[in-house]
C-alpha positions as CSV (number, residue, x, y, z in Angstrom):
1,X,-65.3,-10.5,-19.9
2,X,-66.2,-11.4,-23.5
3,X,-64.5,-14.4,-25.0
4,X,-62.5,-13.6,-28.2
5,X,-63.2,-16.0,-31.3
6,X,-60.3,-18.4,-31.4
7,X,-59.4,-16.7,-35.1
8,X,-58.5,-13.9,-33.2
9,X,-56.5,-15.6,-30.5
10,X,-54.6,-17.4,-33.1
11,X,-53.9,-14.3,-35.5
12,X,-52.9,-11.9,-32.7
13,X,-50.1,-14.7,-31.5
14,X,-48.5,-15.2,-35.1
15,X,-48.2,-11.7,-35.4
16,X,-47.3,-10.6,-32.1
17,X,-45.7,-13.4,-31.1
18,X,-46.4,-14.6,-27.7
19,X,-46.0,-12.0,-25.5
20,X,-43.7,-11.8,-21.9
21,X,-46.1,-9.1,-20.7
22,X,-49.5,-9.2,-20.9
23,X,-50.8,-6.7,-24.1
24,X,-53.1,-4.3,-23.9
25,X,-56.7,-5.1,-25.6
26,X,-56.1,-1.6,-27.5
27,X,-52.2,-2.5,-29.0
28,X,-52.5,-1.9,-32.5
29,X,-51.2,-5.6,-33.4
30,X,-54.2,-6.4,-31.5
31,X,-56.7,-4.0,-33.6
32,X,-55.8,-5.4,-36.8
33,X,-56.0,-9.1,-35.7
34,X,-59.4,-8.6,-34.5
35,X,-60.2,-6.7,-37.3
36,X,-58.7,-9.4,-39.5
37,X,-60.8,-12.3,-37.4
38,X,-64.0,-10.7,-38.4
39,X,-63.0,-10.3,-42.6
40,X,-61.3,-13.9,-42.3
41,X,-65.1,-15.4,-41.0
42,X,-67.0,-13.9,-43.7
43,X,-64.5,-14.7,-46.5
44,X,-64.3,-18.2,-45.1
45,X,-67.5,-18.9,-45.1
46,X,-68.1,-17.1,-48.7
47,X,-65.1,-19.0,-50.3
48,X,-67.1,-22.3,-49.2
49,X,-70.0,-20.7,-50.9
50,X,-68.9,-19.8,-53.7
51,X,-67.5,-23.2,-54.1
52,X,-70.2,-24.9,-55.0
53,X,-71.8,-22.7,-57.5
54,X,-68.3,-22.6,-59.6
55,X,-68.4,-26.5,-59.5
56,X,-72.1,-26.1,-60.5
57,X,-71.7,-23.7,-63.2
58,X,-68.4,-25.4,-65.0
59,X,-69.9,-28.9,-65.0
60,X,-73.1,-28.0,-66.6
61,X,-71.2,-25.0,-68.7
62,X,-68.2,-27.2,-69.9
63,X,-64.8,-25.6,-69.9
64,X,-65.5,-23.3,-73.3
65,X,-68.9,-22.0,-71.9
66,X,-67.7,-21.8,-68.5
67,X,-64.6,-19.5,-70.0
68,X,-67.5,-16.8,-72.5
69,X,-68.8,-16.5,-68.9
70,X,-65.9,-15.1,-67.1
71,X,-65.3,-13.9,-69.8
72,X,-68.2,-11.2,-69.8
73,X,-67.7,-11.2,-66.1
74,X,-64.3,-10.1,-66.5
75,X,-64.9,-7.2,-69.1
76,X,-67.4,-5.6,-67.3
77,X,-65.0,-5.6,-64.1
78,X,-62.4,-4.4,-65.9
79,X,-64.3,-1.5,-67.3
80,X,-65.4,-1.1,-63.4
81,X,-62.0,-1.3,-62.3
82,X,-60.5,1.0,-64.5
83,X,-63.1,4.1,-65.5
84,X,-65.1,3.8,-62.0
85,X,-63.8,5.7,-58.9
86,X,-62.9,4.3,-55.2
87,X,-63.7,6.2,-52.3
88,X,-61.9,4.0,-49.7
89,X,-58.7,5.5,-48.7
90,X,-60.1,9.4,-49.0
91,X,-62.9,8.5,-46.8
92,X,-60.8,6.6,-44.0
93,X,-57.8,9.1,-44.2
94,X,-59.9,12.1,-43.7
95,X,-62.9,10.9,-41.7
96,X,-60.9,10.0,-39.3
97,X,-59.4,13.3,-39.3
98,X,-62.7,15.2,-39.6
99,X,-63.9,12.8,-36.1
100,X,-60.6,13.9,-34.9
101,X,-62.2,17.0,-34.4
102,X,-65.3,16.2,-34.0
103,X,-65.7,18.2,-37.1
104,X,-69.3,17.0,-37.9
105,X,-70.6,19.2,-40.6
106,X,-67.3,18.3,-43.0
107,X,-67.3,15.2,-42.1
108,X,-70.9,14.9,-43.4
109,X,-69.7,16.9,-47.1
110,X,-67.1,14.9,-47.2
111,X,-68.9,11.2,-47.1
112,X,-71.3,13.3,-49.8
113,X,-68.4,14.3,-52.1
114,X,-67.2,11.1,-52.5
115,X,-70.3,8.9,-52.8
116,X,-71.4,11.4,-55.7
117,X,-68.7,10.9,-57.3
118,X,-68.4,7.6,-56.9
119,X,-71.9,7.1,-58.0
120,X,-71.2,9.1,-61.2
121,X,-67.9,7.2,-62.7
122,X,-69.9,4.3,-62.3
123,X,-72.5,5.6,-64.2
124,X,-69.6,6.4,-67.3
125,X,-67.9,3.1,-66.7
126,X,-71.5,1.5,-67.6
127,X,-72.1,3.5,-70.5
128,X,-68.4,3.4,-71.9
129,X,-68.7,-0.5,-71.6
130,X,-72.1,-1.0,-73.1
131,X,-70.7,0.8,-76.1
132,X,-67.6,-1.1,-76.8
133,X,-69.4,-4.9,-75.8
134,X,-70.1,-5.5,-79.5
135,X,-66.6,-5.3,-80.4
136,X,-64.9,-6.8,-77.4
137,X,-67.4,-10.1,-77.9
138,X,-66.6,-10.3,-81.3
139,X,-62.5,-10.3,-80.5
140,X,-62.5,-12.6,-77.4
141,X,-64.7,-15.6,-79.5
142,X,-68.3,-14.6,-77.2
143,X,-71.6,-16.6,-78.4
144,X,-74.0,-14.3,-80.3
145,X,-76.3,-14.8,-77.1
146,X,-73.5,-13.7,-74.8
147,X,-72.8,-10.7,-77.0
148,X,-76.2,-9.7,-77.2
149,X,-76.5,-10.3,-73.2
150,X,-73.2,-8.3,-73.0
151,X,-74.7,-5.0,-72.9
152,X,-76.7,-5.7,-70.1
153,X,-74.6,-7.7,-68.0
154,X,-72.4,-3.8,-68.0
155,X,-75.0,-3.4,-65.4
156,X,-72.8,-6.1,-63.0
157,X,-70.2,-2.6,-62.6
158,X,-72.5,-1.7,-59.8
159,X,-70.4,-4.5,-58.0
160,X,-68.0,-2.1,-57.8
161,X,-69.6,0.7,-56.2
162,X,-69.2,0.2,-52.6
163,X,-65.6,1.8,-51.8
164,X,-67.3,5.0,-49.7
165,X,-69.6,3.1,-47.9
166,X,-66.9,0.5,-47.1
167,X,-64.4,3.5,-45.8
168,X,-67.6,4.5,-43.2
169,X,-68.0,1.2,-41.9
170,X,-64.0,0.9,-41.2
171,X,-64.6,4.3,-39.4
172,X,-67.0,2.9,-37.3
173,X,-65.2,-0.2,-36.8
174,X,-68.0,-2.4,-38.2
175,X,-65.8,-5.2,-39.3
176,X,-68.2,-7.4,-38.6
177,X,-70.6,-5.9,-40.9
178,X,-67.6,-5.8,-43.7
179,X,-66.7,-9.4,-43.3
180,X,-70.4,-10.4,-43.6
181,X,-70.4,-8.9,-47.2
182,X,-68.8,-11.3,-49.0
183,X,-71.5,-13.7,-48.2
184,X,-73.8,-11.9,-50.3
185,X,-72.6,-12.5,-53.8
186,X,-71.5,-15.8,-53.7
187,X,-75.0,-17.3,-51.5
188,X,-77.1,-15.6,-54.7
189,X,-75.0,-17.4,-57.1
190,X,-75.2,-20.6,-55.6
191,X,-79.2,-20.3,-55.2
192,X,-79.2,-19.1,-58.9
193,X,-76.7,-22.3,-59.7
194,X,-79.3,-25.0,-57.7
195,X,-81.8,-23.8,-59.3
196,X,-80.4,-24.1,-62.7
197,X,-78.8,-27.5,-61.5
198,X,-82.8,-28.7,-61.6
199,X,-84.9,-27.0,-63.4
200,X,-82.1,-26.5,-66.5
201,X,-80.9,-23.7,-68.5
202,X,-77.4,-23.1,-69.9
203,X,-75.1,-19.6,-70.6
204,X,-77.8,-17.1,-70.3
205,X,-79.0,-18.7,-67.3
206,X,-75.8,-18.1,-65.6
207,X,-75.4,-14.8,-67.1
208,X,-78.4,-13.3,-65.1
209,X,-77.4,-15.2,-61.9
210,X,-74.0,-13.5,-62.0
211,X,-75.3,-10.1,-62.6
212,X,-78.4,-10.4,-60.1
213,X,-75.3,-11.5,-57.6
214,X,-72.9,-8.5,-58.6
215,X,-75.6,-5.9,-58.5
216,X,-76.5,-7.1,-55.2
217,X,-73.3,-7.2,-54.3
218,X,-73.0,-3.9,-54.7
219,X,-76.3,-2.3,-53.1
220,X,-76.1,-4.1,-50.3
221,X,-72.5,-2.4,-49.0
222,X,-74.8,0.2,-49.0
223,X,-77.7,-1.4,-47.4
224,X,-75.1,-2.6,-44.7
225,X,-73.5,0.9,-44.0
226,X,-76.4,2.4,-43.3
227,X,-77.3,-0.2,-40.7
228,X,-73.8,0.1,-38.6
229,X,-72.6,3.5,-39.0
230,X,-75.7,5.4,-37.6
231,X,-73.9,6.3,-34.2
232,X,-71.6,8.3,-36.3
233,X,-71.4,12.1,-35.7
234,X,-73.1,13.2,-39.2
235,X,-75.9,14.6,-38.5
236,X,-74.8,18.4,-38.6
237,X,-77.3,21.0,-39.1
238,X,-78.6,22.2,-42.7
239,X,-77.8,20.6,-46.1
240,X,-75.3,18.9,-47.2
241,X,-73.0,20.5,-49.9
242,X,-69.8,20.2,-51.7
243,X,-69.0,23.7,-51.4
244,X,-65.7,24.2,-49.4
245,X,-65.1,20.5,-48.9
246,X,-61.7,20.7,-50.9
247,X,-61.0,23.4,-48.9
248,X,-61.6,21.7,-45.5
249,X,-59.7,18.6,-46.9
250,X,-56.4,20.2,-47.8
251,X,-54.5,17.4,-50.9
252,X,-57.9,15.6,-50.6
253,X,-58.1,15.7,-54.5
254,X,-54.5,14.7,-55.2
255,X,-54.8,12.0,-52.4
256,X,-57.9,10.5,-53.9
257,X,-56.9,10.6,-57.3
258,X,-53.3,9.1,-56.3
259,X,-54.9,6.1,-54.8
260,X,-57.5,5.3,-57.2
261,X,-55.0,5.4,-60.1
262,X,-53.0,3.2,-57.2
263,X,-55.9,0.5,-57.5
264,X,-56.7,0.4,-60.8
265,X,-52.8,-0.3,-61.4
266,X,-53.4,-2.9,-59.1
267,X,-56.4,-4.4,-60.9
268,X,-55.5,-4.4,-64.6
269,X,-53.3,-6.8,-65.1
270,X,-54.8,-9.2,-63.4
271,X,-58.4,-8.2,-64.7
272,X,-57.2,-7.6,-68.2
273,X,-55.0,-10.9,-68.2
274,X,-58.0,-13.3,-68.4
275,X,-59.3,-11.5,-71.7
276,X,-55.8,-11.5,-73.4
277,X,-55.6,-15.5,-73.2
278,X,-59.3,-15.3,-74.1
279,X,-58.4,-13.5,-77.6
280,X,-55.2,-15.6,-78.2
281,X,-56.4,-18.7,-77.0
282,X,-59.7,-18.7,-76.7
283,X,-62.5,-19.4,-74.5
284,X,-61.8,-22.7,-73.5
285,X,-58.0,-21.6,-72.2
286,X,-60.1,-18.9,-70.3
287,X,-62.4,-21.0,-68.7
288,X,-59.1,-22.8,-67.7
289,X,-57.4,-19.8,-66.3
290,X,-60.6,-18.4,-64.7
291,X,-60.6,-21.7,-62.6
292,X,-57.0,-21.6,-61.7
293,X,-57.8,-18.0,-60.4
294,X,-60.5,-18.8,-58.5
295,X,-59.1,-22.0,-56.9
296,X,-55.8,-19.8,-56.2
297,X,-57.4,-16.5,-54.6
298,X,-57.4,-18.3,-51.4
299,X,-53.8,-16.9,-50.8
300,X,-54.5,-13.8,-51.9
301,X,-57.5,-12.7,-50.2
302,X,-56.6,-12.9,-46.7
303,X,-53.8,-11.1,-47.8
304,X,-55.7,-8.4,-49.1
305,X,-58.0,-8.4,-46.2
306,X,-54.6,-7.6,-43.9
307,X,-54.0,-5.1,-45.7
308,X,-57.5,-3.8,-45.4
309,X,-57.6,-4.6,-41.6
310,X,-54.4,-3.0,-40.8
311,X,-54.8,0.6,-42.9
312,X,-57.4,2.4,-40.5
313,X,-55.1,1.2,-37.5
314,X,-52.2,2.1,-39.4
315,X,-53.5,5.8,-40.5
316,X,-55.0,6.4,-36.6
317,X,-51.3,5.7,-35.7
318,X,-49.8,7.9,-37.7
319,X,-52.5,10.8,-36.5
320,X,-51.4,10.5,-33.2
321,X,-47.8,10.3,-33.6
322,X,-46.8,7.2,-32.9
323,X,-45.0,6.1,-36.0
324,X,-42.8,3.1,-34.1
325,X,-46.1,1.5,-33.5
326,X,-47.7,2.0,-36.6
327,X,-43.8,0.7,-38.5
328,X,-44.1,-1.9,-35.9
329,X,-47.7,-3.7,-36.7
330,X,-47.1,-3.2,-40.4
331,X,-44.1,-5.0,-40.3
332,X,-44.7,-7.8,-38.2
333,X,-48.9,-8.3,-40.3
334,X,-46.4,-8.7,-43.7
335,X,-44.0,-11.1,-42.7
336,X,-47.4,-13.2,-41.0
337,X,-49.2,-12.7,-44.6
338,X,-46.1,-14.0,-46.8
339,X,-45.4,-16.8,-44.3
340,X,-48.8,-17.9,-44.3
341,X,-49.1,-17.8,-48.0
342,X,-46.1,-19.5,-48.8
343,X,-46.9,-22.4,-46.0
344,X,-51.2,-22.3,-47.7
345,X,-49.3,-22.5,-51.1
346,X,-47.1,-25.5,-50.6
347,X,-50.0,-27.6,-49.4
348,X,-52.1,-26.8,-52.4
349,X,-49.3,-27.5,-55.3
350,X,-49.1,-31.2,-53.7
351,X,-52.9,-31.5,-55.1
352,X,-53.1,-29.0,-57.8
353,X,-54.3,-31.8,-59.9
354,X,-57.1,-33.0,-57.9
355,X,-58.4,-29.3,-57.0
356,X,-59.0,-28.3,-60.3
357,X,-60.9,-31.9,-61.1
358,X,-62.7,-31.1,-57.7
359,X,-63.8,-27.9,-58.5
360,X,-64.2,-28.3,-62.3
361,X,-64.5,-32.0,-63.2
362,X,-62.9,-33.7,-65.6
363,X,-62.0,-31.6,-68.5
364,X,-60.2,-28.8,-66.3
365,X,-57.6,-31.4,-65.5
366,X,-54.8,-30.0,-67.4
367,X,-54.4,-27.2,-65.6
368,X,-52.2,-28.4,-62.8
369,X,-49.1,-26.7,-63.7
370,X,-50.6,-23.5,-64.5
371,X,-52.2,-23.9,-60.8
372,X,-49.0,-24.5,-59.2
373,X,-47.0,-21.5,-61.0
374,X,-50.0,-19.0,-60.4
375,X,-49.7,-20.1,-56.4
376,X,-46.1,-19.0,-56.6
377,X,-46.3,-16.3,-57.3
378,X,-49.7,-15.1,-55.4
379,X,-47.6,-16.5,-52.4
380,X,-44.6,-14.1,-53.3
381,X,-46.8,-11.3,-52.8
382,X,-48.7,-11.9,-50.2
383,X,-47.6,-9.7,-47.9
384,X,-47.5,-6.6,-50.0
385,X,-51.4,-4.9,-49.6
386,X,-50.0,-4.5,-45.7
387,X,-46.8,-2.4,-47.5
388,X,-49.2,-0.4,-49.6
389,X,-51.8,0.2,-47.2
390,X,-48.6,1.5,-45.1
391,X,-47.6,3.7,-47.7
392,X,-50.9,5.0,-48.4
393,X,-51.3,5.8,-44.2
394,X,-48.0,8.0,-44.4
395,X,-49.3,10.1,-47.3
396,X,-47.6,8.5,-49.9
397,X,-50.2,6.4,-52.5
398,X,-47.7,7.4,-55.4
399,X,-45.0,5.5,-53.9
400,X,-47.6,2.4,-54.3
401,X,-48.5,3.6,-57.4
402,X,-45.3,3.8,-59.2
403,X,-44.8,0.0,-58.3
404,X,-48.1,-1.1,-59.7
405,X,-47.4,0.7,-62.4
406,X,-44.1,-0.7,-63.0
407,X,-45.1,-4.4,-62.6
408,X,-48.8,-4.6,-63.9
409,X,-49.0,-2.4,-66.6
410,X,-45.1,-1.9,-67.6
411,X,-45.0,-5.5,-68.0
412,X,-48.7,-6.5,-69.2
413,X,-47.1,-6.1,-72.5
414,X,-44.6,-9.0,-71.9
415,X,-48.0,-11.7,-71.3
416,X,-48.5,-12.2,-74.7
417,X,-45.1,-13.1,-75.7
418,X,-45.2,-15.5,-72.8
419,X,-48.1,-17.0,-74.1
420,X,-46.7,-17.6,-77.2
421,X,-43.4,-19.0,-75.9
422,X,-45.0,-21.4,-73.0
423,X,-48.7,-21.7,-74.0
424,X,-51.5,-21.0,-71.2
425,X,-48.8,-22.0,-68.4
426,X,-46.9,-18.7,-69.9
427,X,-49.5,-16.9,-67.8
428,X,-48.1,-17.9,-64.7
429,X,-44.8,-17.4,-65.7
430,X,-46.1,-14.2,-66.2
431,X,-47.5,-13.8,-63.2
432,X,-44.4,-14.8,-61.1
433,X,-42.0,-12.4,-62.9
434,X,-44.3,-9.6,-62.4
435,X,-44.7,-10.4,-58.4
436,X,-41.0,-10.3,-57.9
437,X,-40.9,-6.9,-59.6
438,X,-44.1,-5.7,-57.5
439,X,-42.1,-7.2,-53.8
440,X,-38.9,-5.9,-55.1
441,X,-40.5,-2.4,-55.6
442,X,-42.7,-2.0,-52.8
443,X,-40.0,-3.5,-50.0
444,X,-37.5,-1.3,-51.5
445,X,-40.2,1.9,-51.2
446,X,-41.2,1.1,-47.4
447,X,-37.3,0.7,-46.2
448,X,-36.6,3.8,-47.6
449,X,-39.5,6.1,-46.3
450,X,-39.9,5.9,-42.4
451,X,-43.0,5.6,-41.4
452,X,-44.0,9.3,-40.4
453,X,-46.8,11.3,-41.1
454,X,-46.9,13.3,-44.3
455,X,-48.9,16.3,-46.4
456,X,-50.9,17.6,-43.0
457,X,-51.3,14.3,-41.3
């Protein structure tokens, strides 16, 4: 019998608790916490990464330079975010349907349908950012070389573009594939970073390492689905085509564009909040916040990756029937995240302080208090991407929608009148009131749906 990885071992007994009977390797608390073992050792091992080539980049950048980077690095995400299209959810929720059946040739149309147009809104999102990075450099205080690097570095959307392939690999229950992705970006930043650490360079230096690292980011989700999900049933007879696949995938178009609008609700605020402290405050307070962000996103992202983890388990679930299981894991993976997140959280506002001077050096030392109110309320939420992956299982993205909407972009508007009443650490004021909306929303939403199959599930 195989050994499990001890990150396994240890996930599956703070969720499950330690069982009086022996569980079965195929429980569904089981399935997410190995598929959560296999995310957590790739983002480990990335976070480590991409550690050094932050630390490499803000000591040679200073905090101002440092801030015009993430700067661009944050438009062109947001323009991904926002205009480019997610295939994810769609290709998870109905693939596994389609395989269900052993449905072969609409299972084939529908990884097409979704990769085209995929492919294609990030083609506008490029083209819709190059066109507005004159104006956007000029209002956030960019360097004339960062503006004139700007339209280029649109290119770094292709980051984006990897939802589709990302939904075929959860199909095939490749999670080892997916949690050796994040590796990718972050190792070709720090190569990029060492190599400017001795040979020199400065801001445009940078600027190509980040974009050769998001456009490889991108690609090679691409590269890696093709690798692990080749024992899939797609090779059907005759050409693909579109024609019919609506049909075959009753509410597929409603479904998809629910759940994109669900993510990019998700993603503004904390995409666009970077840029609004950029034009009010300037580059340096960016380079500050950009920091805090990064140093912070270690509560956040295994969150996220629960979420991720527990959504095909979830959905399969919910196919089958067997909704007391599916309220069960969900349940039980939330209250693990927010504990774990809360407990991760309290360690690091002891050493806020030394963190940021650790990552950053010296002159990102006054961003302790910002650290330890962004923390707060990262940890306050951390169990929520397990509630909206839940709701987005039963049918139900709007429900996840409606509370993003509510707490990222109904109150985006409040940031800069936090600014201006607190300073900088009015962003993580910011942050924390809008994480007890979202919490308050979404618990509210789950308690009152049961978890039962919905719209043809």
């Amino acid at each position: 019998m195989r050994r499990q990885p001890s990150s396994i071992i240890w996930i599956k007994l703070l969720v499950e608790g330690a069982p009086q009977l022996p569980v079965s390797a195929h429980s569904p608390l089981h399935r997410i916490a190995a598929n959560m073992g296999r995310l957590l050792s790739g983002k480990a091992a990335a976070g480590i990464i991409s550690l050094g080539s932050i630390a490499i980049a803000a000591r040679i950048l200073g905090v101002e330079q440092y801030g015009v980077l993430n700067l661009v690095h944050g438009f062109a995400t947001l323009m991904g975010g926002t205009i480019a299209f997610s295939g994810f959810h769609g290709m998870v929720r109905y693939g596994a349907e389609a395989l269900n059946r052993g449905a072969a040739t609409q299972f084939r149309n529908l990884i097409v349908l979704l990769a085209v147009i995929e492919l294609g809104m990030a083609a506008v999102a490029i083209g819709v950012a190059m066109l507005l990075v004159p104006w956007v450099g000029a209002s956030l205080g960019w360097s004339p070389q960062a503006i004139q690097f700007g339209g280029l570095y649109c290119l770094a959307i292709l980051a984006t573009v990897r939802a589709t392939p990302q939904g075929l690999l959860q199909l095939a229950e490749r999670f080892d594939l997916i949690g050796l992705h994040p590796v990718i970006m972050p190792l070709i930043r720090l190569i990029g970073a060492l190599v400017i650490l001795f040979t020199g360079g400065g801001l445009t230096a940078f600027l190509w390492v980040w974009l050769a690292a998001a456009i490889a980011e991108g690609l090679s989700m691409w590269l890696l689905c093709w690798i692990g999900t080749r024992h899939l049933t797609i090779g059907a007879d005759g050409r693909p085509t579109l024609k019919g696949t609506r049909r075959d995938n009753p509410g597929i178009v409603r479904f998809i564009a629910t759940t994109n609008l669900d993510l990019t609700l998700r993603d503004i605020a904390p995409k666009a909040t970077p840029l609004i402290i950029g034009w009010m405050l300037g580059p340096a307070a960016a380079g500050l916040y950009a920091l805090v962000q990064r140093a912070s996103a270690i509560l956040i992202q295994p969150a996220q990756m629960l979420g991720e983890a527990a959504y095909p388990v979830v959905t399969r679930l919910l196919i089958s029937g067997d909704s007391k299981a599916a309220g069960k894991a969900v349940r039980r993976s939330a209250i693990f995240a927010t504990g774990m997140a809360l407990l991760a959280a309290a360690i690091m506002c002891l050493f806020a302080g030394e963190v940021l001077v650790l990552l950053g050096g010296a002159s990102f030392a006054g961003g302790a208090s910002l650290l330890i109110l962004v923390l707060l309320g990262r940890a306050m939420i951390a169990g929520m991407p397990t509630l909206s992956a839940a709701l987005t299982a039963q049918g139900r993205p709007w429900v996840s929608a409606r509370a993003n909407l509510a707490s990222n972009v109904g109150m985006l508007p409040m940031l800069p009148l936090m600014i201006w009443w607190f300073g900088l650490n009015g962003a993580g004021v910011h942050g924390i009131l809008q994480s007890i909306v979202l919490a308050s929303l979404l618990i509210w939403s789950y308690n009152q749906s049961r978890l039962a199959p919905r719209n043809g599930m």
